[in-house]
mmCIF file of the N, C-alpha and C atoms, coordinates in Angstrom:
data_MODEL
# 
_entry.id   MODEL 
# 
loop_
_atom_site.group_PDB 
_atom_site.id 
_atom_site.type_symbol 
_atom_site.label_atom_id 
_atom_site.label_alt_id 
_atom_site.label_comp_id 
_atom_site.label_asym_id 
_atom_site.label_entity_id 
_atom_site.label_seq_id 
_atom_site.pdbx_PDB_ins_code 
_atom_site.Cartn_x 
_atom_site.Cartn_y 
_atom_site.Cartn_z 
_atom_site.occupancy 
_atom_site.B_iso_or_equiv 
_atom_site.pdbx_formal_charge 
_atom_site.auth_seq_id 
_atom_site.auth_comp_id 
_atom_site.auth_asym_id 
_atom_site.auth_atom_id 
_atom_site.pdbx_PDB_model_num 
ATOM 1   N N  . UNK A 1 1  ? 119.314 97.565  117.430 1.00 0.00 ? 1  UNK A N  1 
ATOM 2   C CA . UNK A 1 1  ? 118.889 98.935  117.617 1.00 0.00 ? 1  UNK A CA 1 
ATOM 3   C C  . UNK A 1 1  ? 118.046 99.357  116.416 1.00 0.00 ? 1  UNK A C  1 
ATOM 4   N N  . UNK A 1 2  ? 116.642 100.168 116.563 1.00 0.00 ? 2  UNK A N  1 
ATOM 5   C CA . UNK A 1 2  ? 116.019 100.310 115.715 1.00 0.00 ? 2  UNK A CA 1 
ATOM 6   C C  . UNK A 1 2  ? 116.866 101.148 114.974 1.00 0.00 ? 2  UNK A C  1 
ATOM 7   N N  . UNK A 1 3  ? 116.108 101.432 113.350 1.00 0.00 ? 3  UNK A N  1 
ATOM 8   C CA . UNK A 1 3  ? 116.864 102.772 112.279 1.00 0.00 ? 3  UNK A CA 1 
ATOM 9   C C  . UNK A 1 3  ? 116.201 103.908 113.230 1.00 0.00 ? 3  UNK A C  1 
ATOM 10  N N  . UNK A 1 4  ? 117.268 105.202 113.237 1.00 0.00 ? 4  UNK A N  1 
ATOM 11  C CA . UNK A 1 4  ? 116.493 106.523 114.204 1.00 0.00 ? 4  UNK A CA 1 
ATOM 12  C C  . UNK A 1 4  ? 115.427 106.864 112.774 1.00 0.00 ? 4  UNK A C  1 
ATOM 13  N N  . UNK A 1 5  ? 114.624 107.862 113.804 1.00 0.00 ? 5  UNK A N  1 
ATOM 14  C CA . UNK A 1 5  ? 113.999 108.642 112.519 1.00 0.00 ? 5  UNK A CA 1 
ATOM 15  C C  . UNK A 1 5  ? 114.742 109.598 111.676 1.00 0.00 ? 5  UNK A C  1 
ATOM 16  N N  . UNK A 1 6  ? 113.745 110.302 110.984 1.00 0.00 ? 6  UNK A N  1 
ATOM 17  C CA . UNK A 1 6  ? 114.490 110.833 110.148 1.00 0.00 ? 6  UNK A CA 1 
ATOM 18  C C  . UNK A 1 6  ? 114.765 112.649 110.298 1.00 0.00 ? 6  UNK A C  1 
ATOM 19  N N  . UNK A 1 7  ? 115.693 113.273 110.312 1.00 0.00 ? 7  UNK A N  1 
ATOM 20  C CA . UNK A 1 7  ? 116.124 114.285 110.998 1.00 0.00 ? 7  UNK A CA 1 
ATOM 21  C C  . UNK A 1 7  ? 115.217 115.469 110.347 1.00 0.00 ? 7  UNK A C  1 
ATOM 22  N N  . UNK A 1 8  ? 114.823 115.273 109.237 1.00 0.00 ? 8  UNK A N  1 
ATOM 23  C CA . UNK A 1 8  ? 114.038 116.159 108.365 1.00 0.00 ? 8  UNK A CA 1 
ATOM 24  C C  . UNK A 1 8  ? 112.807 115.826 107.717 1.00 0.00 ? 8  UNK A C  1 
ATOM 25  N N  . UNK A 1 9  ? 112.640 115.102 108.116 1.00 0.00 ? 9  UNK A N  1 
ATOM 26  C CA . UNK A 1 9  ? 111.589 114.328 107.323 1.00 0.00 ? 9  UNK A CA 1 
ATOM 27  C C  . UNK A 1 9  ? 112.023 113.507 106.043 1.00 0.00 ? 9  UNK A C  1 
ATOM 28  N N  . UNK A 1 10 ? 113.054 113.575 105.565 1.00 0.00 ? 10 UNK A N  1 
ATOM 29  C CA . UNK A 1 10 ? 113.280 112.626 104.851 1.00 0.00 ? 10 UNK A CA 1 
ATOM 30  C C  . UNK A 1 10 ? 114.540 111.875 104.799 1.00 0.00 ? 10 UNK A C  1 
ATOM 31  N N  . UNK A 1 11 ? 115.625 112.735 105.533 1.00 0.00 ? 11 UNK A N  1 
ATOM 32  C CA . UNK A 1 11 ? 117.294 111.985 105.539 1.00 0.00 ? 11 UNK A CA 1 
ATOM 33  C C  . UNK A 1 11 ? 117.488 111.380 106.978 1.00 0.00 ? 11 UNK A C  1 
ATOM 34  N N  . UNK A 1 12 ? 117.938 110.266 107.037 1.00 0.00 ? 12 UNK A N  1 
ATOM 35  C CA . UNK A 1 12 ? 118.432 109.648 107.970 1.00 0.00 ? 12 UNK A CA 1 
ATOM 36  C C  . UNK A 1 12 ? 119.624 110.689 108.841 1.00 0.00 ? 12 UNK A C  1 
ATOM 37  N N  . UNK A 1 13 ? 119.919 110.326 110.274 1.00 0.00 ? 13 UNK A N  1 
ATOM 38  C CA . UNK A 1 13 ? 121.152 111.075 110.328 1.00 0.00 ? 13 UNK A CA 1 
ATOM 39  C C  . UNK A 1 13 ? 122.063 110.944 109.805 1.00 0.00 ? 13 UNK A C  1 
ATOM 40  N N  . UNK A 1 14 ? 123.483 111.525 109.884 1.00 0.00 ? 14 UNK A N  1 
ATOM 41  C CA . UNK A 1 14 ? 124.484 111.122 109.938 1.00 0.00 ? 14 UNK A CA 1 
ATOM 42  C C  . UNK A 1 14 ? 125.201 109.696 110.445 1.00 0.00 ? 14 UNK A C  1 
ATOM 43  N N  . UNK A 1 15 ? 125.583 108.749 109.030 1.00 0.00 ? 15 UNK A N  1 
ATOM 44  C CA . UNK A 1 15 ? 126.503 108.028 110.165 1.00 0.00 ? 15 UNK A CA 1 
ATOM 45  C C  . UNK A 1 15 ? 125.876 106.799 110.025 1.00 0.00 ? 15 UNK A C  1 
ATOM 46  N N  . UNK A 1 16 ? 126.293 105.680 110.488 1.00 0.00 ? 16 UNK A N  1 
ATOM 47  C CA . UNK A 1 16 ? 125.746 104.117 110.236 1.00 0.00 ? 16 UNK A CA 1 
ATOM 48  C C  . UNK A 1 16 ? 124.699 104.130 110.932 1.00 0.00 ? 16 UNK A C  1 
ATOM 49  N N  . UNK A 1 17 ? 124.087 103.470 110.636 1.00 0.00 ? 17 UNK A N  1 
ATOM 50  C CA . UNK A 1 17 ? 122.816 102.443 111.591 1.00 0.00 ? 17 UNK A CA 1 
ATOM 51  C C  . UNK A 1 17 ? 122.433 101.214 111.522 1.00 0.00 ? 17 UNK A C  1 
ATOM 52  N N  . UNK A 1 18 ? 122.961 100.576 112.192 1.00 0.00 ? 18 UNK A N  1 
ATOM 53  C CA . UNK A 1 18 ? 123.251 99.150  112.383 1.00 0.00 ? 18 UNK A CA 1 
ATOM 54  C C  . UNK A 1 18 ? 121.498 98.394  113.049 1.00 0.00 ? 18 UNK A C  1 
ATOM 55  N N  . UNK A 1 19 ? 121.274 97.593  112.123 1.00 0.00 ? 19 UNK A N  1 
ATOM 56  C CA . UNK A 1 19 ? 120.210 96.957  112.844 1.00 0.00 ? 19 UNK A CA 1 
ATOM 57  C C  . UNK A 1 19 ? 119.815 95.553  111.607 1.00 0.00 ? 19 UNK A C  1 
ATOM 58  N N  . UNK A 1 20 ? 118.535 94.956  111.943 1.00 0.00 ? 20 UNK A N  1 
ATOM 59  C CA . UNK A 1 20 ? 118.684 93.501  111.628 1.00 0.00 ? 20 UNK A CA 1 
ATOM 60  C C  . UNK A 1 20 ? 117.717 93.811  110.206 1.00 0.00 ? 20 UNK A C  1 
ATOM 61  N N  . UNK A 1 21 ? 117.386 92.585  109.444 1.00 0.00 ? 21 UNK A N  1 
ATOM 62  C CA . UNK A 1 21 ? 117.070 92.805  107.813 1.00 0.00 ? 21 UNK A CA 1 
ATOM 63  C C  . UNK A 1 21 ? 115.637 93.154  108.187 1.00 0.00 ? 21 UNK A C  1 
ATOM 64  N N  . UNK A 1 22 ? 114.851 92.301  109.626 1.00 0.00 ? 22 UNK A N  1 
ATOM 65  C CA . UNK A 1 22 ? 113.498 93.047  109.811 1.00 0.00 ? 22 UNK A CA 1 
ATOM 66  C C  . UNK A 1 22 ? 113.584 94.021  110.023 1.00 0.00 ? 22 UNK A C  1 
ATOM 67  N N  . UNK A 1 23 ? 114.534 94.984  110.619 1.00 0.00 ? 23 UNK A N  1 
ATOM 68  C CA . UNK A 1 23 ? 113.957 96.118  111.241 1.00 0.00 ? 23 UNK A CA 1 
ATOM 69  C C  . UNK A 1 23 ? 114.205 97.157  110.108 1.00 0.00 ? 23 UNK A C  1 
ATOM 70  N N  . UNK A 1 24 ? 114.822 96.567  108.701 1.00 0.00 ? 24 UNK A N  1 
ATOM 71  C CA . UNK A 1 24 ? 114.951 97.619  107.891 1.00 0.00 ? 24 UNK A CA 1 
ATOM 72  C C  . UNK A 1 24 ? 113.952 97.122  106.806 1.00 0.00 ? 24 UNK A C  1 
ATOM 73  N N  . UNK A 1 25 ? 113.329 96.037  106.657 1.00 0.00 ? 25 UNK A N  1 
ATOM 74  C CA . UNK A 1 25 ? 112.134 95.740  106.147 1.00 0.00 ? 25 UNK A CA 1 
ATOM 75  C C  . UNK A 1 25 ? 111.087 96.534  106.805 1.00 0.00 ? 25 UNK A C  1 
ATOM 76  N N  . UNK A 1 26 ? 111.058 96.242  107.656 1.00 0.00 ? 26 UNK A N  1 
ATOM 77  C CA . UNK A 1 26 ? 109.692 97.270  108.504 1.00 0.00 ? 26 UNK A CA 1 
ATOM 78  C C  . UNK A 1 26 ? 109.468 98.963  108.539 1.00 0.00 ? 26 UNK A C  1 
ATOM 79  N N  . UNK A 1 27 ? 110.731 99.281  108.244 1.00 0.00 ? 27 UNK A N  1 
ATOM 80  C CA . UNK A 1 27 ? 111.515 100.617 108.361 1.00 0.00 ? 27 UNK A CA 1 
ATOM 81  C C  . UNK A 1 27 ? 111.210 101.332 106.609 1.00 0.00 ? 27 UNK A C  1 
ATOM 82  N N  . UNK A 1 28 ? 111.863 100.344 105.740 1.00 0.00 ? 28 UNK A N  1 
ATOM 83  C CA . UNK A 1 28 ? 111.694 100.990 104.256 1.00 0.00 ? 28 UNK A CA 1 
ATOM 84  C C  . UNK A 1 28 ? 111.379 100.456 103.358 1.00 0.00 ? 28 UNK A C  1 
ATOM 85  N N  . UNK A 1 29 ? 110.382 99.310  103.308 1.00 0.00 ? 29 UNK A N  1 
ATOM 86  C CA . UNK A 1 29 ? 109.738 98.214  102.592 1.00 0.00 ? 29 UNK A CA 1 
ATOM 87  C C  . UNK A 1 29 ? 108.632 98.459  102.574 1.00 0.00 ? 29 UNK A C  1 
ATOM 88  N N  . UNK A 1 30 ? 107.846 99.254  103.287 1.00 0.00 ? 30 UNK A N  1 
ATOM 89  C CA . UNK A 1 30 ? 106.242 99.383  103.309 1.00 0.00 ? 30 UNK A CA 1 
ATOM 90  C C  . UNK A 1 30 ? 105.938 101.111 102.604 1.00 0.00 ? 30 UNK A C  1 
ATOM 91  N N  . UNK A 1 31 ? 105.204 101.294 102.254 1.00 0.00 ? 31 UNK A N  1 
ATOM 92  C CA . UNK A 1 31 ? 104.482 102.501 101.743 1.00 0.00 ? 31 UNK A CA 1 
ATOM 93  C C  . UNK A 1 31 ? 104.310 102.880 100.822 1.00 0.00 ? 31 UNK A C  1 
ATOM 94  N N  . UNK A 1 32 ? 104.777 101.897 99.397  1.00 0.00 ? 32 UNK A N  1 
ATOM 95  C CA . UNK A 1 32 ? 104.499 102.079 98.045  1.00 0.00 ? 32 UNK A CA 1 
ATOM 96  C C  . UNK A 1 32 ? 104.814 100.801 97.536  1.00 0.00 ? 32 UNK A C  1 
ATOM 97  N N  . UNK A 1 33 ? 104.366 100.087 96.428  1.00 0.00 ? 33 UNK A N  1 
ATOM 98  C CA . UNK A 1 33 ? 104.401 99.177  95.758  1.00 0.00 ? 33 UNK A CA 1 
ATOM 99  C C  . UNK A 1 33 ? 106.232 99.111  95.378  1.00 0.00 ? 33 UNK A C  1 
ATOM 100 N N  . UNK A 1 34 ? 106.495 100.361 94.642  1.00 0.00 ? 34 UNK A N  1 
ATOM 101 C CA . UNK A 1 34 ? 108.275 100.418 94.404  1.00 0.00 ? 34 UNK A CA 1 
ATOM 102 C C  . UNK A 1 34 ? 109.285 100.234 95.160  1.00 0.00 ? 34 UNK A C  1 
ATOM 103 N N  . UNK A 1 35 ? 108.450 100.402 96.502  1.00 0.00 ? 35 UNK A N  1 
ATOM 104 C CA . UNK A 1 35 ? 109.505 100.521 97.792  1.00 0.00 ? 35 UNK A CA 1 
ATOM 105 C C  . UNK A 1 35 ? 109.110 97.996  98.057  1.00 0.00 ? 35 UNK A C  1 
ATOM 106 N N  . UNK A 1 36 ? 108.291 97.972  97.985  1.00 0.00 ? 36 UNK A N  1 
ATOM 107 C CA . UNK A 1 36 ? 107.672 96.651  98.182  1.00 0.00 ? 36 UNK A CA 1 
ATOM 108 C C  . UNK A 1 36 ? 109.341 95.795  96.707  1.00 0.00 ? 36 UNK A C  1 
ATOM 109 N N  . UNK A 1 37 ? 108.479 96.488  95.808  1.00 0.00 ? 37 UNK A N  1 
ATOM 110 C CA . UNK A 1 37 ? 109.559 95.902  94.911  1.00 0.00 ? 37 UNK A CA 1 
ATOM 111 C C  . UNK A 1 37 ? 110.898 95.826  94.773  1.00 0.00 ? 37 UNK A C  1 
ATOM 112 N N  . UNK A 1 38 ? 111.285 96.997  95.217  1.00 0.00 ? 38 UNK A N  1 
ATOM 113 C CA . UNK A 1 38 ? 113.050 96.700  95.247  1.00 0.00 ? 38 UNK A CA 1 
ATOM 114 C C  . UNK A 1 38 ? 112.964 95.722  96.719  1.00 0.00 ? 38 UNK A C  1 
ATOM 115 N N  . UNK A 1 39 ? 112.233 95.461  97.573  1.00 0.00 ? 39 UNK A N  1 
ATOM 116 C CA . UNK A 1 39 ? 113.046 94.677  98.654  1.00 0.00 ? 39 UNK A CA 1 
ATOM 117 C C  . UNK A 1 39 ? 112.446 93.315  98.200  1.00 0.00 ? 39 UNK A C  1 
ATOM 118 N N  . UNK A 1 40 ? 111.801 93.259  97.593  1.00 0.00 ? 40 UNK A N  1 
ATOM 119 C CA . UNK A 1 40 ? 111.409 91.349  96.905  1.00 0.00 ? 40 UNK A CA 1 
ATOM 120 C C  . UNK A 1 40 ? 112.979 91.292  96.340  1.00 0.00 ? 40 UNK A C  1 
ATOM 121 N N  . UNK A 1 41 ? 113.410 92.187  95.272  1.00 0.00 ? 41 UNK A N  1 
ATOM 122 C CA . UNK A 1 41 ? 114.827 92.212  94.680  1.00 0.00 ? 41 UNK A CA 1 
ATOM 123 C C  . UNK A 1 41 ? 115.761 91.871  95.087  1.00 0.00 ? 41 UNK A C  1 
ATOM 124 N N  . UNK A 1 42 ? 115.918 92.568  96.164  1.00 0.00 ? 42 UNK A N  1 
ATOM 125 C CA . UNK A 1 42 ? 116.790 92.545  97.444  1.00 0.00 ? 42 UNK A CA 1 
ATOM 126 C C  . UNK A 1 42 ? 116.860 91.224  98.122  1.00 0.00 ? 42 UNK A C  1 
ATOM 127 N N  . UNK A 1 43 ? 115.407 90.705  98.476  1.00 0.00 ? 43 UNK A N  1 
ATOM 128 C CA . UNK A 1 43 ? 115.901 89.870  99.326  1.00 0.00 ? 43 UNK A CA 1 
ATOM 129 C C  . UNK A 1 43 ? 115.628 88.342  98.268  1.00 0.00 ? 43 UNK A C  1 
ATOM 130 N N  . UNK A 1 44 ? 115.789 88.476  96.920  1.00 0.00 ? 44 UNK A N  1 
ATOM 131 C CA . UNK A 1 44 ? 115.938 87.600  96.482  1.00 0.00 ? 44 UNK A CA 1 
ATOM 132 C C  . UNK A 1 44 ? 117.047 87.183  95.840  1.00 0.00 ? 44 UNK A C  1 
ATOM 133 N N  . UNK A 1 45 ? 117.895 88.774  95.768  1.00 0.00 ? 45 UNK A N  1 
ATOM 134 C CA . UNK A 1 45 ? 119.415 88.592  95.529  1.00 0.00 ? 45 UNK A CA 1 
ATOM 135 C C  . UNK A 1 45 ? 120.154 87.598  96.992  1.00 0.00 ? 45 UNK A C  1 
ATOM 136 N N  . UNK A 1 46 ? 119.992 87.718  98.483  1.00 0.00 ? 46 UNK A N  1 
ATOM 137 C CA . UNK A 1 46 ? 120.241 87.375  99.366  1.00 0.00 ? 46 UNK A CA 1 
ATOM 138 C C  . UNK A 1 46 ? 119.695 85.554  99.409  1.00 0.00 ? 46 UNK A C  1 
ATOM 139 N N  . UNK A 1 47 ? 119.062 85.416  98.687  1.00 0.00 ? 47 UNK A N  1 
ATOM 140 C CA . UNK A 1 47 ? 118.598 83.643  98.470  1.00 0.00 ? 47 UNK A CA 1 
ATOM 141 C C  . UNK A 1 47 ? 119.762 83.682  97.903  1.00 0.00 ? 47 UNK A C  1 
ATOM 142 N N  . UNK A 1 48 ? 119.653 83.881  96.506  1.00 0.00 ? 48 UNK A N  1 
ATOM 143 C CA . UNK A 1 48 ? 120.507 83.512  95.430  1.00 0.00 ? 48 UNK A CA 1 
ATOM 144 C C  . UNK A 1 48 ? 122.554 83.256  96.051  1.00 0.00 ? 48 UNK A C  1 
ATOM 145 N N  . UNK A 1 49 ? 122.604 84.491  96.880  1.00 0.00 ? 49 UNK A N  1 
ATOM 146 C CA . UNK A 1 49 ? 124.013 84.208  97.529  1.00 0.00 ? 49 UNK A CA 1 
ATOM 147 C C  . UNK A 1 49 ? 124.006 83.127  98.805  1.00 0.00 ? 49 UNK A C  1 
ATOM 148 N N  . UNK A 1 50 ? 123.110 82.903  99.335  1.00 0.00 ? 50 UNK A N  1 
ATOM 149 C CA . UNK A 1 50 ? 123.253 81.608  99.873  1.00 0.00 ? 50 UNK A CA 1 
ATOM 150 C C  . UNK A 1 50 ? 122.980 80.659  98.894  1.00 0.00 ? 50 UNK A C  1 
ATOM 151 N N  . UNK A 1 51 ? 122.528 80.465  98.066  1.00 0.00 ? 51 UNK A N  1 
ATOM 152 C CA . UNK A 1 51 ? 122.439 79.143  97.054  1.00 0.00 ? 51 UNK A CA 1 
ATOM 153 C C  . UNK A 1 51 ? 123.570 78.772  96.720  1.00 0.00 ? 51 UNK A C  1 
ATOM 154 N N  . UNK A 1 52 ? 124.774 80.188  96.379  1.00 0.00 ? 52 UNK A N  1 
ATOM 155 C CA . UNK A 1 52 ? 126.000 79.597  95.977  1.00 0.00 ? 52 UNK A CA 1 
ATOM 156 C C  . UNK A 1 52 ? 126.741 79.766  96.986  1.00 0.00 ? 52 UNK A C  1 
ATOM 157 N N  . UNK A 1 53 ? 126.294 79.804  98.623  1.00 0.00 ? 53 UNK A N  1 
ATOM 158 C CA . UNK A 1 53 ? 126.860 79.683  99.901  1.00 0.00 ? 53 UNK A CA 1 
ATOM 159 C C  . UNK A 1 53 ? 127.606 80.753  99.980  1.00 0.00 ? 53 UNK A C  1 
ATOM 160 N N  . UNK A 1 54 ? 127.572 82.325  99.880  1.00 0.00 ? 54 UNK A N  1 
ATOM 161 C CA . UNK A 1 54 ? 127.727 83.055  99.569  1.00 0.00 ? 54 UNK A CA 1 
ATOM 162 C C  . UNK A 1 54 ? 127.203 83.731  101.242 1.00 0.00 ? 54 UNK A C  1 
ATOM 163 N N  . UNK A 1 55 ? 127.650 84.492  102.212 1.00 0.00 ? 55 UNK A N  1 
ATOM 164 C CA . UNK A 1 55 ? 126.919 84.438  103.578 1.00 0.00 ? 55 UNK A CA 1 
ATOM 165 C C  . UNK A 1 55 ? 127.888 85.840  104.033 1.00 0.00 ? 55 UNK A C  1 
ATOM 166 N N  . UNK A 1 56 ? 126.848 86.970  103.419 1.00 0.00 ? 56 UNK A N  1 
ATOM 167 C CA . UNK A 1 56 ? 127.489 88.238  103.800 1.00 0.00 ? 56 UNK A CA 1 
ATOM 168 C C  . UNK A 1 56 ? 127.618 88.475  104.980 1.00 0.00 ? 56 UNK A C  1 
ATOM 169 N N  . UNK A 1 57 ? 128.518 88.943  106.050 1.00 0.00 ? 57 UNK A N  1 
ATOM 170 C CA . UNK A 1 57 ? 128.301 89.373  107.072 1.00 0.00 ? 57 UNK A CA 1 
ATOM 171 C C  . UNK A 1 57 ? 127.441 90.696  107.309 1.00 0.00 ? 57 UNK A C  1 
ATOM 172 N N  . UNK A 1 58 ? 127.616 91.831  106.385 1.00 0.00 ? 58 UNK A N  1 
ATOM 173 C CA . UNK A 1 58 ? 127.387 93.233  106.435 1.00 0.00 ? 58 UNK A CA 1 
ATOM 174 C C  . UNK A 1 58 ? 126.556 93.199  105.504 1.00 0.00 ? 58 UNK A C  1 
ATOM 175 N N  . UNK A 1 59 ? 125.528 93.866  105.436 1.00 0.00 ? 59 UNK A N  1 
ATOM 176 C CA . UNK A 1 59 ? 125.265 94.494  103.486 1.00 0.00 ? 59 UNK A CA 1 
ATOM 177 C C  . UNK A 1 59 ? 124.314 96.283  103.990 1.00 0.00 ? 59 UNK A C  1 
ATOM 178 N N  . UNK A 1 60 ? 125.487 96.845  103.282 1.00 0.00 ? 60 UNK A N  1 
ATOM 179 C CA . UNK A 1 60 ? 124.857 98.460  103.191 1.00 0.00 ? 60 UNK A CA 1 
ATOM 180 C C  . UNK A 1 60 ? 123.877 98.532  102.740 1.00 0.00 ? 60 UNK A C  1 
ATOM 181 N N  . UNK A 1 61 ? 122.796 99.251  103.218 1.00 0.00 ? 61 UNK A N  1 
ATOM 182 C CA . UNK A 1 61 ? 121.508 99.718  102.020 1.00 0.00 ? 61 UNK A CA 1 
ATOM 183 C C  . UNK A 1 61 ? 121.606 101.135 101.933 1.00 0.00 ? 61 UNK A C  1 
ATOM 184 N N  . UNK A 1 62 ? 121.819 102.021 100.984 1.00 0.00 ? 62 UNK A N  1 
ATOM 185 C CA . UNK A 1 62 ? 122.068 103.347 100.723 1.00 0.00 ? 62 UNK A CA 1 
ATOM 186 C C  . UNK A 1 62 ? 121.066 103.961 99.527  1.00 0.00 ? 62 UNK A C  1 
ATOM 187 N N  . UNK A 1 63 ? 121.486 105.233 99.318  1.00 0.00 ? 63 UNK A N  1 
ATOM 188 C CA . UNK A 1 63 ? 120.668 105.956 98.356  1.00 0.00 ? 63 UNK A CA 1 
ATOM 189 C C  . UNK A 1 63 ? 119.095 105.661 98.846  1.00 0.00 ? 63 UNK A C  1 
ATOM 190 N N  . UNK A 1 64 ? 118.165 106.630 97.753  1.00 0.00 ? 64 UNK A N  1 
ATOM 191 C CA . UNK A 1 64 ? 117.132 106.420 97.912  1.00 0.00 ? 64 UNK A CA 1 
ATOM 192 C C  . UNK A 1 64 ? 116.141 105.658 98.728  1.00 0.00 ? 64 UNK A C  1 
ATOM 193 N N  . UNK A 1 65 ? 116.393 104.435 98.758  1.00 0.00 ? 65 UNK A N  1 
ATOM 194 C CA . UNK A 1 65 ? 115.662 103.614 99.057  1.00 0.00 ? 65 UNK A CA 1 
ATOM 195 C C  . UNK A 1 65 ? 115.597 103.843 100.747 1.00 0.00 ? 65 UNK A C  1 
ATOM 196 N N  . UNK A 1 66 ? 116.595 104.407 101.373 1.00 0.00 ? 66 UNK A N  1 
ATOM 197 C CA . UNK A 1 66 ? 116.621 105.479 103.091 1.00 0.00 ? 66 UNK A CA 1 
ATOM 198 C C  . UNK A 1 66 ? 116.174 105.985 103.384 1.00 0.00 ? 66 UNK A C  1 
ATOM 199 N N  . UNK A 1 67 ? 115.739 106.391 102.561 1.00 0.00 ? 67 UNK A N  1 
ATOM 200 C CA . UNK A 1 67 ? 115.553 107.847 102.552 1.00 0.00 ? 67 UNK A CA 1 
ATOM 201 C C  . UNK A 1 67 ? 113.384 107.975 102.685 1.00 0.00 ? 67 UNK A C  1 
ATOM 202 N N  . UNK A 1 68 ? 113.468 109.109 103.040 1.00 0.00 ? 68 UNK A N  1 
ATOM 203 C CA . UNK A 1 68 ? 111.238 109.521 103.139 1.00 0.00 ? 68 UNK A CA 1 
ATOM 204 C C  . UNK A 1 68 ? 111.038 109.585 101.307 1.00 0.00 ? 68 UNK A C  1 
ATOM 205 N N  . UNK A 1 69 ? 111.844 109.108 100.539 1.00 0.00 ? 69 UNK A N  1 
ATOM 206 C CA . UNK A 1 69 ? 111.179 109.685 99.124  1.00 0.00 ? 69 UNK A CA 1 
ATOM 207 C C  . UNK A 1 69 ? 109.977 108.170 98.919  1.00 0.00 ? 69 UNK A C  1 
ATOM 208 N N  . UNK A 1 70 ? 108.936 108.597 98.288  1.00 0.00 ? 70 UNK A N  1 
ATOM 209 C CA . UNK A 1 70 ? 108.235 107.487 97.880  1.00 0.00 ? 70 UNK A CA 1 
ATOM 210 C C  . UNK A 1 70 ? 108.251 106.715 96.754  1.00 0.00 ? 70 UNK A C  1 
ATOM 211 N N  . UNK A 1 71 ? 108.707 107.176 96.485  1.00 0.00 ? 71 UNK A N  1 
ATOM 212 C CA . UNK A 1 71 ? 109.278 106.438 94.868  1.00 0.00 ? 71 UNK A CA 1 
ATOM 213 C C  . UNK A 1 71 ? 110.908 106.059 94.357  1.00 0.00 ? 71 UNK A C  1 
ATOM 214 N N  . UNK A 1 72 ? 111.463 105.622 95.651  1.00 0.00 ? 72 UNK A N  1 
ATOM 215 C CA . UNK A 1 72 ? 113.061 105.663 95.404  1.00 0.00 ? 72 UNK A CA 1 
ATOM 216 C C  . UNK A 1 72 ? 113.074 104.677 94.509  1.00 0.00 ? 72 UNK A C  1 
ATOM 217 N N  . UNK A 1 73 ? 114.621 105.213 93.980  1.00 0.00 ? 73 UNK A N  1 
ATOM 218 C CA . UNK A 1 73 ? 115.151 105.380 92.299  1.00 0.00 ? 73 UNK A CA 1 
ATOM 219 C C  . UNK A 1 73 ? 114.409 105.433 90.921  1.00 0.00 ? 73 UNK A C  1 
ATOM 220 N N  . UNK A 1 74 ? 113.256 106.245 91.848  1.00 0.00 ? 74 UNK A N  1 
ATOM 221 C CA . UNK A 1 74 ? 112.432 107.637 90.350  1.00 0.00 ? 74 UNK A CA 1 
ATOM 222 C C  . UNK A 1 74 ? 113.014 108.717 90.108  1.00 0.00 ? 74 UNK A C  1 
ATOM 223 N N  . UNK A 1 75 ? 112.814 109.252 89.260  1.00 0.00 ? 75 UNK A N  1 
ATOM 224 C CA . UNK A 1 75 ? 113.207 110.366 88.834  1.00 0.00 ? 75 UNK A CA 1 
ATOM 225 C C  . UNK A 1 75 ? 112.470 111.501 89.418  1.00 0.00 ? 75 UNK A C  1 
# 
């Protein structure tokens, strides 16, 4: 299921949203270089835990980075 939009223009609704690592790459990975950079981070922390066979079922993405801000975790 895609992420819904966003209820205000910038907050997600209420409540989980379950969907796959593309559809939240596609969703909050594009529109600024910072937003580009934390998900290289991200998904290079996710190598690194399969290297040591490490195979999350779940992984939350929260704060900022959800959110319509363009510069999440700026000040």
């Amino acid at each position: 299921m895609p992420v819904p939009p966003f209820v205000d223009g910038y907050h997600l609704p209420e409540g989980e949203h379950p969907c796959t690592l593309e559809e939240a790459r596609e969703r909050f990975a594009v529109g600024s270089s910072r937003r580009e950079e934390i998900w290289r981070s991200f998904t290079g922390l996710l190598h690194r835990l399969e290297q040591i066979k490490l195979f999350p079922e779940v992984i939350l993405l929260d704060g900022s980075f959800v959110t319509g801000k363009s510069d999440p975790g700026g000040r």
